[in-house]
N, C-alpha and C positions, 0 to 999 in steps of 0.2 A: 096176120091180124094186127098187129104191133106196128108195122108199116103204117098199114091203112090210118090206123087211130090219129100217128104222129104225121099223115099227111096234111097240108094245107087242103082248107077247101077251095081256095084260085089256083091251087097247083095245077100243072100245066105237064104233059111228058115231056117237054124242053128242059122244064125248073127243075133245079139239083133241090133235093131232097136230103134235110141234115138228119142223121142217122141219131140214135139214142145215145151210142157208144161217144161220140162226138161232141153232142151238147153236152153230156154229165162231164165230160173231160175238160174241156174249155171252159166252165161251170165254176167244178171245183179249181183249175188252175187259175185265176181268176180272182177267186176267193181268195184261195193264198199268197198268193203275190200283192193283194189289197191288205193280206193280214199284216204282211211282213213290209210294205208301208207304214201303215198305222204305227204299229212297235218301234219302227224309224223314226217318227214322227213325234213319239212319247218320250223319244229318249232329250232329257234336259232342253223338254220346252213346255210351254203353260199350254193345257189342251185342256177339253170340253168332253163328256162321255158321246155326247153327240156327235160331234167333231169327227171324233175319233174312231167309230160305230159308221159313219154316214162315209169315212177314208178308204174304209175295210168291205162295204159293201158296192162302192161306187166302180171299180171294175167289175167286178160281175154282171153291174146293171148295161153298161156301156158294149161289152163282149156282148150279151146277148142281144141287143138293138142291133147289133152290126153284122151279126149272124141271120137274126132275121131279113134287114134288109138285102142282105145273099146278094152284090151286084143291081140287083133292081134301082135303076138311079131316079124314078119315078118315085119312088118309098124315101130314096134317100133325102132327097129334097124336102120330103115332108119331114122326115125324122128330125132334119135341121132347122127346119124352121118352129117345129113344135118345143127342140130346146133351146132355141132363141128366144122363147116365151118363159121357161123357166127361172123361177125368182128365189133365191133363200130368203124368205121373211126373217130374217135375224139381224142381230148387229152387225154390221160391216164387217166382213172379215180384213184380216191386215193382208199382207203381201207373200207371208211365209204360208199364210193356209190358203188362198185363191192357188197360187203357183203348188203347194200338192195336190190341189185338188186337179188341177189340170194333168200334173203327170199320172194322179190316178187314173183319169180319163184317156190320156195316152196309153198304157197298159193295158185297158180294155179294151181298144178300138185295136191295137197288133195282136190281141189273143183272140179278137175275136173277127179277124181275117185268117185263122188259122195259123199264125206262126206263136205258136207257144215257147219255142225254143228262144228266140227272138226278145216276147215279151219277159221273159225269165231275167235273160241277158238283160235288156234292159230295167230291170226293177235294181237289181244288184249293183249295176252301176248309181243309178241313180241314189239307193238307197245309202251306198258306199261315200259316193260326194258329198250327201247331205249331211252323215253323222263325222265326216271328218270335217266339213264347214261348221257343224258346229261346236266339235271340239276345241275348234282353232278359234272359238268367237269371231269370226271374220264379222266384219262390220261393225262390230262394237265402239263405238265412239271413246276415242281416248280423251283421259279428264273429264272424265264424264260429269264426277261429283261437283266439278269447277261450276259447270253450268247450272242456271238458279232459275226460277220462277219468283218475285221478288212484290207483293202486294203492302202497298203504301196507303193508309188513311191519313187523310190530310185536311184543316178544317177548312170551310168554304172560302175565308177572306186571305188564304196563300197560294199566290198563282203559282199552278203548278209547271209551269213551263221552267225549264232549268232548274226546279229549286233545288234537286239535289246534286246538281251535274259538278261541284265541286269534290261529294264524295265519292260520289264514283268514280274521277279520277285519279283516286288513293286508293280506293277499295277492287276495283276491277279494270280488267283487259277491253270490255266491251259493253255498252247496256243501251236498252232500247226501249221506248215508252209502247206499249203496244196495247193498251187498253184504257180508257176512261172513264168512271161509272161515280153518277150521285147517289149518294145513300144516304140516310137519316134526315128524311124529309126533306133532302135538297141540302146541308146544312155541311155536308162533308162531301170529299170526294175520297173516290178508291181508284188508285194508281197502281199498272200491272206494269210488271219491266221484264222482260226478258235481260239479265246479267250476266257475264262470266267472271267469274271470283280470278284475282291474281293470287290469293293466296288463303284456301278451305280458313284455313287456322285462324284467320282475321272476321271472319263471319259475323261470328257476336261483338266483335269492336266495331264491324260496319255499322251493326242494327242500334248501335249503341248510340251511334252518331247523328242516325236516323230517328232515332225518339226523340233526340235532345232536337231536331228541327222540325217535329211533326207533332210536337206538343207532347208528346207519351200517347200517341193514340196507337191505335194497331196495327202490326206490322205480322207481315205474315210468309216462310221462306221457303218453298219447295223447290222439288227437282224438276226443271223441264222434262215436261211427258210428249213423248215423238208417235205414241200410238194412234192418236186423231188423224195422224195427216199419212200415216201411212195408205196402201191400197185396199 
């Protein structure tokens, strides 16, 4: 009776028939190997409850698609092209969460060819690289606090072309005009510089030097943000 229920209705006497004992197995294996992702993935990094929820269930979803399609390359073809259509309606994710999401989906597609043994091995390794990458901060940009984001108000009647390239060559290794903006009816300009500081500690002597040829108007000093331009 059990058989029957969990038959396809195209099933065929050819087509292997996945047993109950098998799907609940591949299922839950699946599931925990996604769990123990996610946990990987929380360890000393910024996550989402979504994120993180959507890590933990994403091989289970993948193992069973590729169970269903059982060989059938007619199925497959649609399964891939149905998730070629698929979109996160969210913010852009960066590089660190597309690249788990993929090896979550790697992990479901070998559990759900039947080697669990395989997919196991692979979560461990992977999981093992990841939290030792980032232990070791790999990539972490050294001097990081050097580098500035660097916003200059300046009044309309001082071309801004060079006008500060005197102090930035006392003040910094490198700097670079990279935005332009009129504000106050036309009346001012807003100047963006990407800077790298020769030396943190001179900072406030910089901006000091900077009021005294921008009139005392607003200066404004952050840290370059590298998130935008990630994946």
């Amino acid at each position: 009776m059990l058989d029957t229920i969990l038959k396809g209705l195209f099933d065929t006497d050819i087509t292997a028939t996945i047993s109950l004992t098998d799907f609940l197995l591949c299922l839950g294996f699946s599931l925990l190997l996604g769990l123990i992702m996610a946990l990987c993935y929380m360890y000393r990094t910024r996550y989402t409850k979504s994120f993180v929820i959507t890590l933990a269930l994403l091989p289970a979803v993948v193992c069973i698609v590729i169970m269903m399609v059982n060989g059938n390359v007619g199925t497959g073809v649609a399964v891939a092209g149905a998730f070629s259509l698929v979109r996160f309606r969210s913010v852009p994710g960066t590089a660190k969460e597309i690249c788990t999401l993929f090896l979550a989906m790697s992990t479901g597609l070998i559990a759900g060819m039947g080697y669990l043994a395989f997919a196991a091995l692979f979560t461990v390794i992977m999981c093992a690289v990841f939290l030792v990458y980032n232990r070791l901060d790999l990539g972490v940009r050294k001097n990081a606090a050097t580098y500035k984001t660097l916003t200059v108000t300046i009044p309309e009647d001082l071309n801004y072309s060079g006008v500060f390239d005197d102090i930035f060559q006392r003040y910094t290794s490198a700097h670079d005009l990279i935005y332009v903006k009129t504000t106050n009816m036309g009346s001012m300009f807003r100047l963006t510089y990407q800077i790298s500081l020769l030396d943190i500690a001179k900072e406030k002597e910089m901006i000091d030097q900077l009021r005294c040829r921008n009139g005392n108007l607003e200066i404004a000093v952050s840290n370059q943000e590298t998130t935008a331009a990630e994946l």
